[in-house]
Phi, psi and omega in degrees: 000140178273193189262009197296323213257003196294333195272011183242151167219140193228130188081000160330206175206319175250055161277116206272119170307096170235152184308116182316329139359283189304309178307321134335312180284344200276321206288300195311315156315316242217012186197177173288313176311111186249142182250148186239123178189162167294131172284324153304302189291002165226031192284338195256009184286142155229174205182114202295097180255171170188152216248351190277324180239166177265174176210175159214195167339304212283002209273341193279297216290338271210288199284334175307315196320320185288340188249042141085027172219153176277162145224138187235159193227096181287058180329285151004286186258357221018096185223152176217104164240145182282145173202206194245109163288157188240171169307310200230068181305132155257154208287346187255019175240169206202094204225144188201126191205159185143204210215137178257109204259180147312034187014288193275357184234356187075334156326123149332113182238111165314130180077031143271127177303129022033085180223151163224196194254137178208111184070044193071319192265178175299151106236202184177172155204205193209145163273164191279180184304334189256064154021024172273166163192167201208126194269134154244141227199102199248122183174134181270031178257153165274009168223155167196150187253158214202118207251084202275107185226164175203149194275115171077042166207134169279125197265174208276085174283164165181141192242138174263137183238090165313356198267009172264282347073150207243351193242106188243104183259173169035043163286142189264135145220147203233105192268149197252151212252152175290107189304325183247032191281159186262195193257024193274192181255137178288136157254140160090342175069223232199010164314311185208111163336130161200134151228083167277011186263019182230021165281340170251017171275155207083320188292317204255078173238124199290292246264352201242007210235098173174116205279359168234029158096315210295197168263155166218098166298336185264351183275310185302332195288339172319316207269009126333130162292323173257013147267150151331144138247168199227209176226179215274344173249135173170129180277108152116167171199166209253096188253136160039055142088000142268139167322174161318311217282331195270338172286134198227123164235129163271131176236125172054036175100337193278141163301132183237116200281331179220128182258032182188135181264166168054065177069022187072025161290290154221199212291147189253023163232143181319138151287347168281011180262329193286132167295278172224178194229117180247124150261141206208111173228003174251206181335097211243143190290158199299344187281010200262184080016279187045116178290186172284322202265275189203196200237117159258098214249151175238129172227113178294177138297159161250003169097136205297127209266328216288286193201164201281118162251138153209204190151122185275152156224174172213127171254235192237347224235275323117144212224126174223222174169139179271115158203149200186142186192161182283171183239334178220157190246142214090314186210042187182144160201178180219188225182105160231109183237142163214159187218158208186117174263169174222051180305307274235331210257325179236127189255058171260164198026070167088350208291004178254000186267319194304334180270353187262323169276346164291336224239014186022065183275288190214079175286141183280116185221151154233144176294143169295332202254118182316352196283324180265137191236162166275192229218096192284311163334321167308004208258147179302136177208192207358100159284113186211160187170195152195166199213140174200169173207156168209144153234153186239174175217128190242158148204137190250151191201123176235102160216145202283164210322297190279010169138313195308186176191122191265115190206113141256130246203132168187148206235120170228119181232163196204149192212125165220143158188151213198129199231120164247138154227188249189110100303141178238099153240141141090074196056010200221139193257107191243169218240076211241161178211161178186121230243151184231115179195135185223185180184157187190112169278157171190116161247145200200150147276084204260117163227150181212119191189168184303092184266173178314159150088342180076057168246127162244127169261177186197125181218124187214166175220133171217196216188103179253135192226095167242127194236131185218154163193164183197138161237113167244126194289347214218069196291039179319106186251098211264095188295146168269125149299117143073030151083352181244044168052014175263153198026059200270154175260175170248145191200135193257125174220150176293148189208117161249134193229129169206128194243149135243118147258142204221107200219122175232093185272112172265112201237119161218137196233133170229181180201112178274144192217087186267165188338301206224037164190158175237130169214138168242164190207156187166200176208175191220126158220178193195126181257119182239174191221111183221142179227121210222117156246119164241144141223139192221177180294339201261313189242151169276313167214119145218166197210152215192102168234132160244146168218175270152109161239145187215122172269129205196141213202119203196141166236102178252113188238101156250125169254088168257014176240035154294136168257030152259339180198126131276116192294103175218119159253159230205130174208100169223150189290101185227158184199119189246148202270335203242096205101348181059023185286115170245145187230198179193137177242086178287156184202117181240133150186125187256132168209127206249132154065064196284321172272019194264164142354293193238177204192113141223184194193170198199151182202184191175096186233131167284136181246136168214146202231147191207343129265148194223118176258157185281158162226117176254144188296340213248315156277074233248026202236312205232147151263140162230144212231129176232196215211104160350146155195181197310315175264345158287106184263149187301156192291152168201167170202138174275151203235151157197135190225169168210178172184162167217127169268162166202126188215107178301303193200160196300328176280009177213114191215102150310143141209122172259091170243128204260172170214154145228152216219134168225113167252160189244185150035015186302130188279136164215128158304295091224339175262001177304332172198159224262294176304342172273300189332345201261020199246359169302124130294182172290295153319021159267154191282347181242150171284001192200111195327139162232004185257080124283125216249185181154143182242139164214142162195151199204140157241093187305118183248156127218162180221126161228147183210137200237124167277191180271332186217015182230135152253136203220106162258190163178130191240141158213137208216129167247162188204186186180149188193111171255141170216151204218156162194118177336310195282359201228152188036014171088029160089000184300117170342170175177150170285123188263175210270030154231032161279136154242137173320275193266158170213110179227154201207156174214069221265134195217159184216158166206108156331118127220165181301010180263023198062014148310133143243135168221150177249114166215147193235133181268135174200121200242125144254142174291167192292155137318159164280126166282154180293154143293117190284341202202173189264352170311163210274082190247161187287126174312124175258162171216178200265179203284177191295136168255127165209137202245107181282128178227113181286150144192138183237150196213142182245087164301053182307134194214131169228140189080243183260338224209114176344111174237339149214144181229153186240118186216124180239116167246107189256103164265172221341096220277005166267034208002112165234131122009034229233132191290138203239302169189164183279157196202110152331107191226177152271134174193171188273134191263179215249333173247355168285312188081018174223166173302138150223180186250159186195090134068072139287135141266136176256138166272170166297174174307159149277210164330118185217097183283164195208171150190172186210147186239129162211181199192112202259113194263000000 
């Protein structure tokens, strides 16, 4: 023992009683030794000290001992852990559970790695969404160290000393967030130890991607190989050969129906709030839903169990603040962000073109044919209008001695805008407006806790209210003579679009945890409510109200301590009320020798979807949601994927993954692109196709190479998506306007201890499918190649452990180029007739769009 602990005494009989808290906190001041523990299981301890004698550790563990907790004492590392001692440890199991914290906050961190050495080789496991995890531990040693990580935390040894005891319950380890750490995304989630899950770190960093200062997570995932890239407006993204539609994003398990303000610019959730990002786009485990494409599931924070934080920012875009403290100290807090923009009120870096090109006001377009020019009369003049987003994010959080965990937890985001400017048609200077809105309530109720048997449940109920519309007075619509597309026109007609969804979700998840395996199980159910209104140039009035009850029953067997194969089998149930549809989602996926050299694996899930949002070329601010039904059947797809890893040295990692796609029932609107709308009769009764058949199929590179302060990727994808329908070309294949051949990308990050940081990302596609001016059977065109620089540099001043201002400046495309976004019909002049015709534009994407953030930690 050193002299550190001399002002503490313990056990004393005339010793004045104070909170093991404090007494932590004094030892900790006053010495190297950090203790790892739950701020619950020891907040109600008390213990008799005094400043008059020495003691030493061991005399603390001796008085723990009476309130049922342990302590081992790590010299070595100076580490001291608390933990839950049992009655009867039996001696031939080596068993270690408990939880993975927050250092400065105490807050739960989900999806953390958990790995050692057993028998010479690697394994591991992952913790669960509420960050408990349960260890089986096969060795004839009386110790073992155990390698505790997390994405934007330095992680952690800690060595357990079996010799006492086989059983170490309700252990704490409490990991310190990475001073100058980032904002990333889990790929692939939390399923199976490997490590590859700390491969996309750096690749995927939200904070570093975002043409308005703010985070856009869903944009950063474009630096995927097996996302799309898209252009800076845009809702929803296109993973592995499905629409936007296939794509989900969840917050704390609830369908967040619109994941974005301001045109799919950024995240329609705070970041400062968020705990972590599990994207789960191959083989997605059965407790999930799972779409057609992928999952983005958001797990908040619960608030600082310690002491009171807050913090204010300013970006370019929006201004918001943050504040969360305990309410008991140990064992109860709260959580408040709220964010508010303010584009309408300053026009700086650009904020009046991004709402008149999100609101397709006045997109910067060129005719393909050198013959046709625009119509300079034509052009948008007094603009006037306002915009606005707010999100609010609240949470109350309790949890008790043993463990349990009490949470209420709710979300209100909000989008409005509205633009009248001056068109000249047909000689005449007319007067248009074009209005935008969404909204979204949510609230959900949570417990979580310890059953008999090394069982954990997680039970919740929530509740969702999401509300949209769009009107544009000045609609461009291109009418056909006589259904056979010849001399066909343009006519501006108004188009209105109003969803109401309406979701009251009962969710229970339990989870078992045996030597060389885990399994969870549960059910689900969801009562839903859909009011889906259009008027378009195609239907004049159409209205759609439905509701839907949908029941799920779902088993998940991951075997994760194998060293020859990981094991995940999958099963989940579905039975839909509106059609009587029972469906079976089977989820197979093996990946041999994981921790090896070389690495492949295979997989294979039936998928199914039972809400389907449209897709419009044009309407790029709001989702709208329509619902299966006796004649519609839900959308699905067989999925089979395979990969081979390969990691040479811990700093260098290959991976190659093919995928194929057989889709069923794919929703296309009749206003999604101009070719199809010309393939609509007048008379149909829906605005929108659902016996859509379709092949995807991709073969996938990423390579990464990690320096001590630099890291370099580079992703390539070749792919491909045909979708067919009887009603459209006599049933012939087509390409939908979001295939790409090729995608290659080249993402680099570079660190330093002065709190500098840069990022910058390359991302080159080959073009979209152009619309077809007429239904002949013609050689596909497709419009030019996209490729974008997206700059951003970030500052951290900091003293001590702990964050004090960060400074982030972002250039998105930072070559202002020119990038073709899609193709469209217009009116224009031709240059030698000297009249209006119609003719083959291309629209580009933003130019150039500098952004920054400010935040400031109080």
């Amino acid at each position: 023992m050193t002299g550190f602990y001399s002002s503490i005494v313990v056990g004393q009989s005339n010793s004045p009683k104070r909170t093991l808290l404090s007494v932590i906190s004094e030892i900790e001041k006053n010495s190297e030794m950090r203790f790892l523990y739950r701020e619950a299981l020891i907040s109600d301890v008390m213990v008799s000290v005094s400043s008059s004698s020495k003691q030493t550790l061991e005399d603390l563990s001796d008085e723990l001992n009476k309130h049922r907790i342990g302590l081992q004492i790590d010299y070595q590392r100076n580490q001291a852990l608390l933990y839950r001692t049992g009655e009867s440890p039996s001696v031939s199991n080596t068993k270690i559970s408990g939880f993975v914290l927050d250092a400065q906050t105490g807050d739960r961190l989900p999806y953390s790695t958990i790995s050692w050495f057993e028998n010479g080789k690697i394994t591991g496991i992952s913790s669960s969404t509420s960050g408990t995890f349960n260890a089986t531990v096969n060795t004839t040693e009386e110790s073992i160290s155990l390698l505790f990580s997390f994405v934007g935390y330095t992680s952690k040894k800690v060595n357990f000393d079996f010799s006492d005891t086989s059983t170490l319950s309700e252990v704490s380890i409490r990991l310190q967030p990475t001073l100058y750490g980032g904002n990333e995304i889990v790929i692939n989630g939390t399923s199976l130890f490997s490590p590859a899950d700390t491969v996309y770190s750096s690749l995927i960093e939200a904070g570093s991607f975002s043409p308005l200062g703010d985070n856009n997570a869903v944009k950063s995932l474009q630096s995927l190989p097996g996302v799309l890239n898209g252009p800076a407006i845009e809702d929803g993204i296109n993973v592995r050969g499905s629409s936007s539609d296939g794509f989900r994003v969840l917050l704390d398990g609830l369908t967040l129906y619109n994941q974005s303000h301001l045109f799919g610019l950024l995240d329609g959730l705070n970041g400062d709030v968020l705990r972590s990002s599990g994207f789960f786009y191959d083989v997605t485990p059965a407790q999930f839903r799972a779409p057609l494409g992928g999952t983005l599931n958001f797990s908040t924070k619960t608030g600082n169990l310690q002491k009171f934080n807050s913090s204010i920012g300013l970006s370019n875009t929006a201004f918001n603040g943050t504040l969360e403290g305990p309410i008991v100290t140990g064992k109860s807090s709260f959580l408040l962000a709220g964010r508010h923009s303010f584009i309408d009120d300053l026009n700086w870096f650009n904020n009046q073109s991004v709402i008149e090109y999100g609101l397709d006001i006045d997109r910067h377009y060129e005719f393909d044919a050198d013959t046709i020019r625009q119509v300079e009369d034509r052009r948008i003049r007094d603009i006037n209008g306002t915009a606005f987003f707010y999100d609010l994010h609240g949470k109350l959080y309790l949890e008790t001695s043993k463990g349990s965990q009490f949470i209420i937890s709710s979300y209100l985001g909000k989008d409005k805008a509205n633009q009248t400017y001056q068109r000249r048609f047909q000689q005449l200077q007319e007067s248009f407006t074009t209005e935008n809105e969404w909204s979204n309530k949510m609230i959900q109720l949570a417990y979580n806790t310890a059953l008999l048997n090394n069982i954990n449940s997680e039970t919740s109920i929530g509740f969702s209210d999401y509300y949209s519309s769009y009107f544009k007075e000045d609609s461009e619509f291109r009418r056909t003579n006589n259904g056979n597309n010849q001399n066909p026109s343009i006519e501006v007609i108004p188009f209105f679009l109003e969803n109401k969804l309406r979701e009251i979700q009962l969710n229970q998840n339990f989870t078992r945890n045996f030597t060389t395996l885990s399994w969870n199980y549960g059910f689900t159910y969801s009562d839903f409510e859909v009011l889906y209104t259009e008027i378009s140039p195609r239907n004049q009035s159409f209205n759609s109200k439905r509701s839907s009850q949908l029941f799920e029953a779902f088993s998940q067997f991951d075997f994760s301590t194998s060293y020859e194969a990981h094991l995940n089998i999958g099963s989940r149930l579905y039975y839909f009320t509106n059609g009587k549809y029972l469906k079976w989602s089977p989820r197979f996926k093996v990946q041999f020798y994981p921790e090896s050299l070389v690495s492949f694996g295979a997989g294979y899930s039936k998928n199914y979807q039972f809400l389907h949002q449209l897709d419009f070329q044009t309407v790029n601010s709001t989702d709208f949601w329509v619902m299966t039904n006796n004649e519609q059947p839900p959308s699905s797809s067989d999925y089979f994927t395979s990969n081979i890893r390969f990691q040479p040295l811990n700093s260098i990692y290959f991976q190659i993954e093919g995928y194929y796609k057989l889709f069923e029932n794919l929703r296309i609107h009749s206003l999604s692109n101009q070719f199809i709308s010309s393939f609509f009769d007048e008379n149909d009764t829906f605005p929108f196709l659902f016996n859509n058949s379709g092949t995807g199929k991709g073969l996938e590179f990423l390579a990464k190479k990690s320096f001590r302060k630099f890291n370099i990727a580079s992703t390539y994808a070749l792919s491909s998506i045909k979708l067919e329908n009887r009603a459209i070309n006599n049933g012939i294949p087509f390409h939908p306007s979001y295939d790409r051949t090729h995608q290659f990308s080249i993402i680099g990050d570079i660190n330093f201890e002065t709190g500098f940081s840069f990022y910058a990302s390359w991302n080159f596609a080959t073009g979209t499918p152009n619309n077809r001016l007429q239904r002949d059977e013609i050689e596909e065109a497709r419009i030019a190649n996209y490729f974008r620089l997206d700059l951003s540099a970030k500052y951290i001043y900091a003293s001590s452990v702990s964050e004090k201002v960060e400074f982030l400046i972002s250039i998105y495309n930072a070559l202002n180029r020119e990038n073709p976004w899609y193709s469209e019909v217009r009116a224009g002049l031709h240059t030698n007739k000297n009249r209006v015709v119609l003719g083959s534009a291309t629209v580009f994407d933003l130019g150039i769009q500098p952004s920054f953030k400010i935040k400031l930690y109080l």
